[in-house]
C-alpha positions in Angstrom: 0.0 0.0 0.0 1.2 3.5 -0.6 0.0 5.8 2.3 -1.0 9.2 1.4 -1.5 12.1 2.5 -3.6 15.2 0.7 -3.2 19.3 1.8 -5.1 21.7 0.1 -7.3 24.5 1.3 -10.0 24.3 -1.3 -12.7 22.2 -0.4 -14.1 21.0 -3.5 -10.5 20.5 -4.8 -9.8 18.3 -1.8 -12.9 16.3 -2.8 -12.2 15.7 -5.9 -8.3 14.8 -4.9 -9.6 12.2 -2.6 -12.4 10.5 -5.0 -9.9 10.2 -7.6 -7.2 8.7 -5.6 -9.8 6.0 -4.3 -11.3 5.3 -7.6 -8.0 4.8 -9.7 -5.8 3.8 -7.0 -6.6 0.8 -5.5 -3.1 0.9 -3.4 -3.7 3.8 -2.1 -4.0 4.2 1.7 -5.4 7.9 2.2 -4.3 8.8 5.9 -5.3 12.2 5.9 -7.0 14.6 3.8 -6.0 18.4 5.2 -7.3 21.8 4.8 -4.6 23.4 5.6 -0.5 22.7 5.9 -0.6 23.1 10.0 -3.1 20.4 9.8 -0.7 18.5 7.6 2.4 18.6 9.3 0.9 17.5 12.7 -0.7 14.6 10.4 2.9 13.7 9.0 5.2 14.2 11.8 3.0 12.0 14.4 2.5 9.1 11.4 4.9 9.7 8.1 3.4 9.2 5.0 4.9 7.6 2.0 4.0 10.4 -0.6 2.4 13.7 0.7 0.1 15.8 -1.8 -0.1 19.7 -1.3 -0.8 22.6 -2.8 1.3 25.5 -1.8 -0.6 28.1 -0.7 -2.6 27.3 2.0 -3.5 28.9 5.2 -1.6 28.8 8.2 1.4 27.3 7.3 2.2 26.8 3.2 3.1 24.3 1.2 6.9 25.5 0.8 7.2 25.8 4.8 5.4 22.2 5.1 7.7 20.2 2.9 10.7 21.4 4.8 9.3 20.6 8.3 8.1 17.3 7.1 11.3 16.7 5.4 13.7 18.2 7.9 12.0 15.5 10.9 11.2 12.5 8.0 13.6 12.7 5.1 11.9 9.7 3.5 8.5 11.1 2.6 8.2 12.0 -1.0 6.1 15.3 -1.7 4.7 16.2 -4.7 3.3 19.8 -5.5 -0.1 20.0 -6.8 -0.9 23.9 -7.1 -2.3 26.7 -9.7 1.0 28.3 -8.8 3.3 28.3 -12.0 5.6 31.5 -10.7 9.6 31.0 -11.5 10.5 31.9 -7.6 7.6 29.4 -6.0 8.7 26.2 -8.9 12.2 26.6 -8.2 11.5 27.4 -4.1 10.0 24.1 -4.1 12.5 22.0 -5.7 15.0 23.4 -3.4 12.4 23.0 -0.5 12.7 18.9 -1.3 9.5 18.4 -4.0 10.5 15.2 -6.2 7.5 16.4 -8.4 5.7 19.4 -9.2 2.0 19.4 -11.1 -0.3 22.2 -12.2 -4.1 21.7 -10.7 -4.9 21.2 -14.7 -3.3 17.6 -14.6 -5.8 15.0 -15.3 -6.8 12.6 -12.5 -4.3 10.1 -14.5 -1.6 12.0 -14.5 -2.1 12.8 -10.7 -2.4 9.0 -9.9 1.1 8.3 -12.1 2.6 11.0 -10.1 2.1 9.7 -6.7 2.9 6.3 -8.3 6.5 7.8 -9.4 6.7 9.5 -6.1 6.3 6.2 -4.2 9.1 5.0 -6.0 11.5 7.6 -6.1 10.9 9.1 -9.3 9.5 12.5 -10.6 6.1 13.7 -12.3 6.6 17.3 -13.7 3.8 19.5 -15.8 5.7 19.7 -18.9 5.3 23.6 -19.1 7.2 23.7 -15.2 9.7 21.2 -16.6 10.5 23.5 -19.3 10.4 26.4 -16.9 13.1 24.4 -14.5 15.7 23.2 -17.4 15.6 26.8 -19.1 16.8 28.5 -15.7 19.0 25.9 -15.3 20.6 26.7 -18.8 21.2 30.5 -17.9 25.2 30.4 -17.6 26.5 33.6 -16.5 29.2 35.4 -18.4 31.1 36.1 -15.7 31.0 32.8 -14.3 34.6 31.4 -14.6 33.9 28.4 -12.2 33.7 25.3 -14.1 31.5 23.1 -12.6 32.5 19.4 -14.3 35.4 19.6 -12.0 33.1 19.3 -9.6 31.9 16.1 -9.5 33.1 12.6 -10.2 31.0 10.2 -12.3 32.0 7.0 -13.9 31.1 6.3 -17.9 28.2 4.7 -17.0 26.7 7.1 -14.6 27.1 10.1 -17.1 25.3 7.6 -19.5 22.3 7.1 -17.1 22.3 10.7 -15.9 21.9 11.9 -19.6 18.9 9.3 -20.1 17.8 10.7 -16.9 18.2 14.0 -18.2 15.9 13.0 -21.1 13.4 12.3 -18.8 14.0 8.5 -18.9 13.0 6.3 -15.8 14.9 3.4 -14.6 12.5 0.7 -16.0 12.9 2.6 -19.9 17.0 3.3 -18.7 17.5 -0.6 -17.9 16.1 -1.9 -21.4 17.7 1.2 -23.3 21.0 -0.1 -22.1 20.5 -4.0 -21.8 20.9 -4.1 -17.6 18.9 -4.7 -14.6 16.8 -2.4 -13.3 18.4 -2.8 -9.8 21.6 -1.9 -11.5 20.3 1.4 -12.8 18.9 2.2 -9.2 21.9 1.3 -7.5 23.8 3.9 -10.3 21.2 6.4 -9.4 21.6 6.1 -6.1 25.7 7.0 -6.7 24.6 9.9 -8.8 22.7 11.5 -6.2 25.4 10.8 -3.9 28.1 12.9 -6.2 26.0 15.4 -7.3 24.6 15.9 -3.6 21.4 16.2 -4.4 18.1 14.3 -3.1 16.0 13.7 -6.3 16.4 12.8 -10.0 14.8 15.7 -10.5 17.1 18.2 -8.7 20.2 15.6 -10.7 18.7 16.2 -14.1 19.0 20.0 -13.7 22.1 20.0 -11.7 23.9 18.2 -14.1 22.5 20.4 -16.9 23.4 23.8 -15.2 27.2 21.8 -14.9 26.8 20.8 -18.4 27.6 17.0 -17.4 24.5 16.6 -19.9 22.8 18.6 -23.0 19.5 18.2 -21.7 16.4 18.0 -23.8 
């Protein structure tokens, strides 16, 4: 079972959150459905969920402020962003915050139930117009910027390989028959990328390594 657990402050939204989760997620084990990220956090810190679901502006405490006091006390929940809130400063806030996956409130329900799905399992969901937003930014290079950043990091042949499928927006089931290995293999490669490129999510190692230029990117 995947336990959940939904925060958003609009009522109807949180309705229709929780019916879809019920009806095309047999798995799922709803804990809590909040109204508001105070609400949330208690629910979280006194029984961790597997994935948490929030919006991100919410009363009382917001979705930004929740993810890091969920995440600071129980580094192994997953949170995924559910919002209307497409602003550069609030996407990027939230990836730095800890969110392994960010979607706009005009997802379908199926894309909703894949991203707790990818969550679960350590991968990322991203609206493709935020994605876009995210690897853009990640692009800008300064002029001025003399530091080069592949010095930083140390990644065998293979790991480059699997951080540009990665990059590509590749996940380990389509990376292991891409490149004729087991899946546990790719994870276990993964696992050593995140490592190097101290960072917490494929997510936040796709762009990293972009900004580095490890990888091209899309």
């Amino acid at each position: 079972m995947i336990r959940v657990v939904i925060s958003d402050d609009e009522q109807p939204y949180r309705n229709a959150i929780e019916k879809t989760l019920k009806n095309l997620m047999p798995e799922c084990q709803l804990l809590a459905v909040c109204k508001d990220g105070q609400e949330a956090l208690d629910i979280c810190l006194q029984d961790p969920p597997d994935v948490l679901l929030t919006d991100v502006n919410m009363p009382r405490l917001d979705g930004l402020e929740l993810m890091r006091r969920v995440l600071k006390k129980e580094k192994e929940v997953k949170v995924v962003v559910l919002t209307v809130n497409e602003e550069d400063e609030v996407v990027f806030e939230a990836f730095r915050s800890g969110a392994l996956g960010y979607l706009l409130k005009t997802s379908t329900p199926q894309e909703v139930v894949e991203a707790v799905r990818l969550a679960y399992r350590g991968e990322a969901k991203i609206t493709p117009r935020i994605a876009t937003k995210v690897i853009e930014d990640f692009r800008r290079v300064k002029d001025d910027d003399d530091t080069d950043d592949t010095e930083l990091y140390v990644l065998s042949d293979r790991e480059t390989e699997i951080l540009e499928l990665i990059a590509k927006g590749m996940r380990n089931k389509e990376i292991a028959n891409h490149l004729s290995i087991a899946e546990k293999t790719v994870k276990n490669h993964v696992s050593n990328i995140l490592k190097a490129l101290q960072v917490n999510s494929r997510t936040e190692a796709a762009m990293k390594a972009v900004r580095a230029k490890l990888v091209q990117g899309n």
